[in-house]
C-alpha positions, 0 to 999 in steps of 0.5 A, a space after each residue: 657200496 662202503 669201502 674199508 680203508 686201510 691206513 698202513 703204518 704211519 712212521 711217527 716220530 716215536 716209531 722212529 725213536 724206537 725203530 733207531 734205538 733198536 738199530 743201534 742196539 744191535 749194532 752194539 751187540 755186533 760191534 761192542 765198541 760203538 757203545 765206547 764210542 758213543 756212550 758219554 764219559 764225563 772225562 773224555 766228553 769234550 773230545 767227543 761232544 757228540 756223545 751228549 746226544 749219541 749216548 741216548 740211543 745206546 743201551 746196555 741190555 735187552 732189560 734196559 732197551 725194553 723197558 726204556 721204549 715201552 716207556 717212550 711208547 706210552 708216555 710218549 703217544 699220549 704226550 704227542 696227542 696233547 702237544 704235538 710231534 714237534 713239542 713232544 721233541 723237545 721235551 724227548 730231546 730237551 730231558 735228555 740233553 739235560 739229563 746227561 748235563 746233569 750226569 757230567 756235572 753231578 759226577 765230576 762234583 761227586 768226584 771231588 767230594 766223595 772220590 766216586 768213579 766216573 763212569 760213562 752214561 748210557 740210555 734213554 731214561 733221562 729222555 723218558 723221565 722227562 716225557 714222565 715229568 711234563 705229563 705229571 704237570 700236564 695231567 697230575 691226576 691221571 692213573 696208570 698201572 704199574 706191574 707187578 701193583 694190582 691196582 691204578 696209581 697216580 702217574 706222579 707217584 708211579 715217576 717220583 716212586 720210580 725215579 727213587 727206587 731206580 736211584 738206589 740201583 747200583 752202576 744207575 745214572 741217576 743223575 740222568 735221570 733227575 735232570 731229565 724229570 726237572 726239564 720234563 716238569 718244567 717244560 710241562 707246567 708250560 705246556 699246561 699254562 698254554 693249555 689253560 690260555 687256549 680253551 
């Protein structure tokens, strides 16, 4: 006699990612201050130099939140199957972190030279750009779909298009965004000599 087995759900480290970024996203929506307090300001990060990684898990809206963690989801698993949770962490946490040094840097520069504002940075996308960015190396032949494209696209052509096309959008931390894509497909070509080294 065959039983079936039913494994449940497994709390992975991306389930736990988007189960947090959730929490805190309604916690902004009921205490709007916590996006101040955790949301990072080139200005004001010294004193709060929590907000480097805090600033991360909070977003501006459901748009933002949504499409930020179906990302994370599918580049997300798809990396932690090649690499590892713990690898997939670093370059989750590494993208990000580089990200908004990216941010602080490049804006403060840009202050100087150009009087833009300084205003603060929040979300996932420096993070998700960089699980983008070590794919690219990793697989630089895999397609996706991308909407509303009817048909499959290379996937570093679905990041680079779409780091371009974000960086046009007003009040968007491009800057983020582009230190994260560096940390991603630096840490990808790593992963990828590894690769080659081991099979």
């Amino acid at each position: 006699m065959r039983y079936r087995t039913y494994q449940g759900f497994r709390l992975t480290p991306i389930w736990f990612l988007i189960i947090l970024n959730l929490i805190i996203f309604i916690a902004t929506l009921i205490f709007p201050e916590l996006t101040r307090l955790f949301g990072l300001h080139p200005i004001t990060f010294l004193r709060y130099p929590w907000t480097i990684v805090t600033s991360m898990f909070v977003h501006a809206g459901l748009w933002h939140i949504t499409a930020n963690m179906l990302t994370l989801y599918f580049f997300g698993t798809y990396l932690s199957r090649l690499v590892g949770d713990r690898r997939f962490l670093i370059t989750y946490f590494g993208g990000g972190i580089l990200g908004n040094v990216f941010f602080i840097v490049l804006s403060i520069i840009l202050f100087i030279l150009l009087g833009s504002p300084l205003s603060p940075a929040i979300g996932a996308s420096g993070a998700v750009f960089a699980l983008g960015g070590a794919l690219t190396m990793m697989r630089p032949r895999l397609t996706v779909f991308v909407f509303p494209i009817p048909a499959p696209i290379p996937l570093w052509a679905a990041v680079i298009g779409g780091f371009l096309i974000l960086s046009f959008i007003p009040f968007v931390a491009w800057e983020a965004h582009l230190g994260g894509l560096v940390f991603g497909l630096i840490i990808g070509y790593f992963f990828r000599k590894r690769e080659r080294h081991f099979f």
